[in-house]
N, C-alpha and C positions, 0 to 999 in steps of 0.2 A: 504494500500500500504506500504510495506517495505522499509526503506531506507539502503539504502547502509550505515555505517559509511565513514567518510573519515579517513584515514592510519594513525596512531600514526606518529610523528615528526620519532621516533625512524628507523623506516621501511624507509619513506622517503628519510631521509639521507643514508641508508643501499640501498636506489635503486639509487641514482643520486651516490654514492660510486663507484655501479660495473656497471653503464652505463658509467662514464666517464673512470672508468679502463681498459675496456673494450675496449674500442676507442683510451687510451694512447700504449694497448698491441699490438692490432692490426694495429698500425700505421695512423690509420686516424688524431689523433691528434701527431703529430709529435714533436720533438724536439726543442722546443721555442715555441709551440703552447698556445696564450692567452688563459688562462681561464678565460672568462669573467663572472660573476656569475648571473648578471642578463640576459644574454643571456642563458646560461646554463638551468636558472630555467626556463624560458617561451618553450625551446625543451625540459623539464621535465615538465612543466602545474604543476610545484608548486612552492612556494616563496623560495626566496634566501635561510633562516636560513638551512634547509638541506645539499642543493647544498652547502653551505658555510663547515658546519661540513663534508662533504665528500671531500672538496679539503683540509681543514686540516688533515682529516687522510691520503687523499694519500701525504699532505706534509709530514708527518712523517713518512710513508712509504721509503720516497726519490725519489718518480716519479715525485711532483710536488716539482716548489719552490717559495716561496714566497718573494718578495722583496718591502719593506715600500716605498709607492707612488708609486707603478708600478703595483702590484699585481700577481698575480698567472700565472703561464705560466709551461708546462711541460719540465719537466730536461732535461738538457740538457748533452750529453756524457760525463762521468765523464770516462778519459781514464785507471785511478788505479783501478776503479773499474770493468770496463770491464776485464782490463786484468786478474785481482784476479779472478772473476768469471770463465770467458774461461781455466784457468791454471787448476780448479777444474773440469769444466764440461770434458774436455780435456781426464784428467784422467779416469773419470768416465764412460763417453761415451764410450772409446775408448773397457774399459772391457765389458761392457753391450754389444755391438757390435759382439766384440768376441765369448761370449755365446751362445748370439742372434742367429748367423751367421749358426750350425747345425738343430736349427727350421725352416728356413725360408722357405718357399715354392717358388713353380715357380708363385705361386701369387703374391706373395710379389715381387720378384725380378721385376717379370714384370713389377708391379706397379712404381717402384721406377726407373726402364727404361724410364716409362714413362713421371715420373718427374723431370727427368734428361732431359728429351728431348723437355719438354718444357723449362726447363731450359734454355737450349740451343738455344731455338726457342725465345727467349727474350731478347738476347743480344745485337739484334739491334735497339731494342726501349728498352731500359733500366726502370725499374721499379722496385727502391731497393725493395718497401715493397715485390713486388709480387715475384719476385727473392728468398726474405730473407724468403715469407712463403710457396715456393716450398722446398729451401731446408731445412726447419725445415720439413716437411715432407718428404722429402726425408731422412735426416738420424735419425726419427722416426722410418722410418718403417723397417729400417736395427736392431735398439734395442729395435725394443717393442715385440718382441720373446722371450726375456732373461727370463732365468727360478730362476731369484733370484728375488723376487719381490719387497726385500728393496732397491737392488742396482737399480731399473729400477725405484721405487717411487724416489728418491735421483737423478736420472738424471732429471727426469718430473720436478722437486722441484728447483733445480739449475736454470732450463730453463725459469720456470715461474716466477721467482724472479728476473733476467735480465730484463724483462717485455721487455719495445720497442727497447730498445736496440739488442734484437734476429736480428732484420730485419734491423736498421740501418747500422750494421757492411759493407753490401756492396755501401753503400752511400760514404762512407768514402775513400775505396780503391779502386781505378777505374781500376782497373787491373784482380784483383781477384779474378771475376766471372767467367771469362773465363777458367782461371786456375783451378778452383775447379769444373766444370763440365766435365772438363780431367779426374780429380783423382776422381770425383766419378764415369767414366768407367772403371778407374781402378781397385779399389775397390769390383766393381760388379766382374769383372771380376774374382779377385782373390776370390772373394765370392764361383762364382757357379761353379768355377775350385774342390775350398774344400768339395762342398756339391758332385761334380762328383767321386772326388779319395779319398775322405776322409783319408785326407796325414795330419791330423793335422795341419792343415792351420790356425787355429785359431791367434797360437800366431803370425801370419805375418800379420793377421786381426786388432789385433789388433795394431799393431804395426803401419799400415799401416794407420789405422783412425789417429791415434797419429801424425804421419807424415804432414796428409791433417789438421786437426786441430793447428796445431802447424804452418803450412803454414799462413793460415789465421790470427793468432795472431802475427806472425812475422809482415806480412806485415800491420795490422794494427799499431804495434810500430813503423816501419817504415813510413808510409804514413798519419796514420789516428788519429794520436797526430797532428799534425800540424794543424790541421783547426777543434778539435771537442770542442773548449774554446769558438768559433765564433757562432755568432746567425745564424741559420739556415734558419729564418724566419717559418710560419706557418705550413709548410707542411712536414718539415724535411730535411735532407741535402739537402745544395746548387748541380744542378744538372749542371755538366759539358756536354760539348758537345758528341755526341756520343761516337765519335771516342775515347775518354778519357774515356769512362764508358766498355772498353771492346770489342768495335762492332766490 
């Protein structure tokens, strides 16, 4: 009979690594979320020492942060650094979009209607994460057409480097969901107006993401400083009454 070996230390910590990154990106583990590391290891079926070197490296990463007698918990909104980031993606997005925008098919478009419409169909049960990873799909699939593949790897790269932060953004501004599933029928609109007359619409495309992206970073300076230095508790931002989330 063959035995299995059991996984070098090395592997171990490489997989309790991208199970818990995995769960900080996706929002399950939210903002102030304890890492507990004996918990951790027993939902991994192996000892601490791993799970331990894998919340050091995502501490060095800067998803998690460690604090002496309290221990590990995930970061919490660091507002300079969202804005630095958004200010980049901003730019970037906005050209990728542009390019994108003469590929796009009436698949695509329709898709992204459709994303948009649930979007829309969510704002009265509010649910930043699900909100925040409709519309990371939603303007994916406006720029994953672009035919420069460095500038479209450099948006992918910008996005996943925010990590939970992508989806927290509408936790923060209780306003600004509503708002941005306006201006992404807008958007559309002026999209499948350029693929019909092809009037050189690009540069208004892009100008126009620029516009809606820059919306959202506004009103995060404005709103979403004030309460992102606060503990969140377990699950992610503090969740206001509907009526305040948009509905």
């Amino acid at each position: 009979m063959t035995r299995t070996r059991p996984a070098p230390a090395a592997s171990k910590s490489r997989v309790a690594y991208e199970w818990i990154r995995e769960r900080i990106t996706s929002g399950s583990f939210g903002p102030g979320y304890r890492l507990v590391l004996t918990t951790l290891a027993a939902q991994l079926g192996m000892s601490v020492v791993p799970v331990r070197e894998a919340v050091s490296h995502l501490t060095a990463e800067g998803l998690v942060t460690f604090e002496p007698n309290v221990g590990a918990s995930v970061s919490m909104v660091d507002p300079d650094r969202y804005i630095h980031a958004m200010e980049v993606i901003t730019v970037l997005e906005s050209a990728a979009t542009a390019l994108s925008a003469p590929h796009l098919t009436r698949r695509d478009l329709a898709h992204a209607r459709e994303l948009n419409a649930a979007m829309r169909g969510g704002l009265s049960d509010f649910d930043f994460r699900r909100f925040g990873a409709l519309n990371q799909e939603f303007h994916h699939t406006l720029y994953s057409r672009c035919p420069n593949p460095r500038l479209l790897e450099t948006v992918d790269a910008e996005w996943s480097r925010l990590g939970h932060l992508r989806y927290s953004i509408f936790g923060f501004v209780p306003h600004r969901p509503r708002e941005s599933v306006g201006e992404h029928d807008d958007l559309l609109d002026l999209i499948e107006f350029g693929l019909i007359e092809g009037d050189g619409t690009p540069d208004r495309i892009e100008q126009a993401v620029r516009r809606h992206r820059t919306g959202s970073l506004d009103a995060f300076r404005v709103h979403g400083t004030h309460g992102t230095h606060g503990t969140h508790g377990a699950h992610g931002p503090h969740r206001n009454d509907r009526a305040a989330q948009g509905a």
